[in-house]
C-alpha atoms as a printed R data frame, in Angstrom:
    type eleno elety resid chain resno      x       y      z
1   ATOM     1    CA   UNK     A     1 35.157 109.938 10.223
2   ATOM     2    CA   UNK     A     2 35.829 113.536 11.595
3   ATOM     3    CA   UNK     A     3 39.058 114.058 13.222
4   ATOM     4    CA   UNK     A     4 39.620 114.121 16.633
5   ATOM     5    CA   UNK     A     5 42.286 116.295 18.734
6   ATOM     6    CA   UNK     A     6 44.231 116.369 21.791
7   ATOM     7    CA   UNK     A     7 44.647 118.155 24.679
8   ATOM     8    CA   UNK     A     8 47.632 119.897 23.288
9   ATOM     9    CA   UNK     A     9 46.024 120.431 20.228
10  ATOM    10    CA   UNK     A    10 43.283 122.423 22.023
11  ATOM    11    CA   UNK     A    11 46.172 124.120 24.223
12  ATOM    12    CA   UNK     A    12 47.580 125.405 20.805
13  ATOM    13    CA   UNK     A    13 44.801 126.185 18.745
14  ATOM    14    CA   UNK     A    14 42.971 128.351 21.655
15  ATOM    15    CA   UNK     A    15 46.186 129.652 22.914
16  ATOM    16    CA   UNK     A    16 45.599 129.051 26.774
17  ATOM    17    CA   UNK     A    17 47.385 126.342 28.622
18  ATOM    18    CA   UNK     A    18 46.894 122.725 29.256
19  ATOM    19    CA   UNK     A    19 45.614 122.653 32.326
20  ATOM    20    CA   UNK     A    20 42.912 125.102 31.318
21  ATOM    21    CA   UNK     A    21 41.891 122.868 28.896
22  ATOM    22    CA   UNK     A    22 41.508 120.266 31.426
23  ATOM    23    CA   UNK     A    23 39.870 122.465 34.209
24  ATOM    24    CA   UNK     A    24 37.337 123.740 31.375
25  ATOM    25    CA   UNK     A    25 37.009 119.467 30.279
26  ATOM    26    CA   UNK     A    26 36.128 118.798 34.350
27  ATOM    27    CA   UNK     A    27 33.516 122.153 34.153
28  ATOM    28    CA   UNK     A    28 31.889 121.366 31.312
29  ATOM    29    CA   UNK     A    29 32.665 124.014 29.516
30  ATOM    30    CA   UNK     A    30 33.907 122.908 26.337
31  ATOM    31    CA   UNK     A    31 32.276 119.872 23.745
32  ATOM    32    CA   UNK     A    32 33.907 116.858 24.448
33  ATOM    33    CA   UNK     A    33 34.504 113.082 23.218
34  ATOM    34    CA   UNK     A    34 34.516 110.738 26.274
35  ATOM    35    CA   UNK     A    35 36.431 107.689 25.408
36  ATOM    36    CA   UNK     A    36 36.985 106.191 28.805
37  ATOM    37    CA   UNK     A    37 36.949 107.725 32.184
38  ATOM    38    CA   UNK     A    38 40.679 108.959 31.909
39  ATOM    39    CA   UNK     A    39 40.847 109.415 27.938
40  ATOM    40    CA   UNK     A    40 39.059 112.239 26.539
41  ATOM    41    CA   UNK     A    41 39.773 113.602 23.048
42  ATOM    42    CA   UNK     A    42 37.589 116.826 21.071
43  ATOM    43    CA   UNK     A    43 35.936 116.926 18.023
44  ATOM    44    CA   UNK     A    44 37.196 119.180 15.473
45  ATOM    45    CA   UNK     A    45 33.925 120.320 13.850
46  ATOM    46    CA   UNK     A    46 32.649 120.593 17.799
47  ATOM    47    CA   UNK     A    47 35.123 123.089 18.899
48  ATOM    48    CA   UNK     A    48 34.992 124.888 15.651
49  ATOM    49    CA   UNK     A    49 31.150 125.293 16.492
50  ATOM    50    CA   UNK     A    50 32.430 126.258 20.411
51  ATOM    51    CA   UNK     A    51 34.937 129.015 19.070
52  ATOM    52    CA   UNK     A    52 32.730 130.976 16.645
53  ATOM    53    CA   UNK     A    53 29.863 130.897 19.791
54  ATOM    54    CA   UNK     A    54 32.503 132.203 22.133
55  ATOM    55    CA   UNK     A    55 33.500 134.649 19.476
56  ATOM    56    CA   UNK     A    56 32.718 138.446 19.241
57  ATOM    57    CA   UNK     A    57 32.206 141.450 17.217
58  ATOM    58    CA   UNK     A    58 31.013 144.495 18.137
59  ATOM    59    CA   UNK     A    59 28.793 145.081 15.570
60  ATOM    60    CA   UNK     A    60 26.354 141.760 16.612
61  ATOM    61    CA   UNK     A    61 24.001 142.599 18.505
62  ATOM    62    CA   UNK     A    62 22.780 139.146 18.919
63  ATOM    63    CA   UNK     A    63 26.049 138.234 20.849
64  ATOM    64    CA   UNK     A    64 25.767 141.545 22.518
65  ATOM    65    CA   UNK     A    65 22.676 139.798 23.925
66  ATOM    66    CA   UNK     A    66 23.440 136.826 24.653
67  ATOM    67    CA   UNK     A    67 26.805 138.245 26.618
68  ATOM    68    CA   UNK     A    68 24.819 140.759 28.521
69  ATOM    69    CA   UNK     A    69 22.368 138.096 30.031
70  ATOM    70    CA   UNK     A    70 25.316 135.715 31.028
71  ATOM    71    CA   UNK     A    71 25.733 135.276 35.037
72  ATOM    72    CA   UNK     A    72 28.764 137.806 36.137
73  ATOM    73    CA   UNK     A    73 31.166 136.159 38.882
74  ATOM    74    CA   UNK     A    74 32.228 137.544 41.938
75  ATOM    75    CA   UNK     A    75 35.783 138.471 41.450
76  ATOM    76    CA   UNK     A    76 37.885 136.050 43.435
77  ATOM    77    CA   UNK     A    77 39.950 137.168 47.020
78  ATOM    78    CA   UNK     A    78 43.137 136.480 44.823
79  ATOM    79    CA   UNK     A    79 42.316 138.297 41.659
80  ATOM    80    CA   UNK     A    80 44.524 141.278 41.718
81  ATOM    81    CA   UNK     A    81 42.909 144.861 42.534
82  ATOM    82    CA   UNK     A    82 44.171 147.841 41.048
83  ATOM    83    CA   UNK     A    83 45.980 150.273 43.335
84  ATOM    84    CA   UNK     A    84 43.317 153.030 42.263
85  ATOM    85    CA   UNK     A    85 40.184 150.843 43.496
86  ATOM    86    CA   UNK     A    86 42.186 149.848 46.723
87  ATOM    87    CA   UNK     A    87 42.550 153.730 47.512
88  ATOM    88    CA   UNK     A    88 38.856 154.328 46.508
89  ATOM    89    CA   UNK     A    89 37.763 151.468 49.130
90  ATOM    90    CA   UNK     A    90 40.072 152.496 51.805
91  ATOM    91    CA   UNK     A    91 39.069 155.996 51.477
92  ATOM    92    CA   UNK     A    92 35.211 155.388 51.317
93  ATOM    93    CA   UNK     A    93 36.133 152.987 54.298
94  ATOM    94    CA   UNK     A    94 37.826 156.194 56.664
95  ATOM    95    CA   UNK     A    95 34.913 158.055 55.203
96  ATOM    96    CA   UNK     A    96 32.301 156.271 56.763
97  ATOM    97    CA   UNK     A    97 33.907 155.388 60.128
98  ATOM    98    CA   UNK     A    98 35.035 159.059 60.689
99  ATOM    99    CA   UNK     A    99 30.645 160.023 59.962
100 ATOM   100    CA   UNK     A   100 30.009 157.606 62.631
């Protein structure tokens, strides 16, 4: 029988926190092993599988692909901005109200 890991185990071996892990569980966005509604555990060979998918080298051009027709988000209200793009936008902003 293949061994099975925990959320912390996850947490550790993908370095992000737990709550990630549990947001990603919820999304779908990571293999997992439903036990009951409230118990859910991963499959090591499964999130070996996951990692070397989500992994990346330059020099693939097959993952190249396969990143480059993956949906881009909208960045989020409360993602931070740098300074330099806030100037741009409020600049190009008085730009076109001053044409007007």
């Amino acid at each position: 029988m293949e061994k099975l890991l925990n959320i912390e185990d996850i947490s550790r071996i993908v370095g992000v926190k737990k709550s990630t892990v549990y947001q990603w569980t919820h999304r779908g966005l990571i293999p997992v092993v439903r036990l009951s509604s409230r118990c859910v555990k991963f499959s090591e060979d499964a999130i070996k599988k996951w990692l070397d998918e989500k992994s990346f080298s330059p020099g693939n051009e097959a993952q190249s692909a396969a990143k480059a027709k993956t949906k881009k988000r909208k960045p989020r209200a409360t993602e931070n901005i740098s300074s330099n793009r806030i100037t741009d936008i409020v600049a190009r902003a008085k730009k076109e109200v001053l044409e007007k």
